[in-house]
N, C-alpha and C positions, 0 to 999 in steps of 0.2 A: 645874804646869800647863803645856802645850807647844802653847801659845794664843799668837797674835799678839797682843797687846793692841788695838791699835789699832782704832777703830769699835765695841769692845765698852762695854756702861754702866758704870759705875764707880761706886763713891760710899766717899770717904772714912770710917772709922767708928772710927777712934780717932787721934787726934794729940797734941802734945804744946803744938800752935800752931793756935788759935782759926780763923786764917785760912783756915785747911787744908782744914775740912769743908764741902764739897762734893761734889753728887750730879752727874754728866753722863757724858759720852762720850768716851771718849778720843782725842786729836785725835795725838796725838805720844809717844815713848818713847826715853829714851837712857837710859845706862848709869844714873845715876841720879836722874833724874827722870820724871814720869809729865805729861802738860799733859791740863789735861781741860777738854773746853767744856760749858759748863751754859747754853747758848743765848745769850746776852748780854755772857760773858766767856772769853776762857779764864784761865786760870791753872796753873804751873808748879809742881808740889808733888813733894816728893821723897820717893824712896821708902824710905831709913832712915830709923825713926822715926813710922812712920807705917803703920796697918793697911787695906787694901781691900779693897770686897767688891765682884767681878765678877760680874756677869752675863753666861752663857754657853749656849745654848740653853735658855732658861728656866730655866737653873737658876744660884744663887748661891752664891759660892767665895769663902772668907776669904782672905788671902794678906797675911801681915807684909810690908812693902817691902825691908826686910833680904834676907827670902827668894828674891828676881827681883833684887837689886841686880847684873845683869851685863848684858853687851849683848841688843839683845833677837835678835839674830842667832845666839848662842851659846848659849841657852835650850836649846832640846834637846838639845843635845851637855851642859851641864852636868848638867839632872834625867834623873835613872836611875831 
């Protein structure tokens, strides 16, 4: 996906760590974490280990956090 993350909805949908699952917006992005506000809090969750599903012009995209674990500046020059 060659998506800014940022501003897009997000929602956690498999982890390994209870704490994890949450649904909001992505507030922030580095190399390997994602922070997503769900109105109330944010929270810092990372992205090995852990699967999300974007929403992206109405439509939703599964993505392993392994998979984007690089800068998010570097994203398009890595997926071919």
């Amino acid at each position: 996906m060659r998506q800014e993350f940022i501003g897009l909805e997000v929602e956690v949908v498999a982890s390994g760590h209870p704490g994890y699952f949450m649904h909001g917006i992505v507030m922030d992005e580095t190399k390997n974490t994602i922070t997503i506000s769900d109105g109330a809090r944010e929270r810092m969750v990372p992205k090995r280990g852990n699967e999300f599903e974007f929403t992206f012009e109405s439509k939703r995209f599964r993505v392993f956090g392994s998979e984007i674990q690089h800068r998010p500046e570097d994203r398009i020059k890595k997926i071919r």
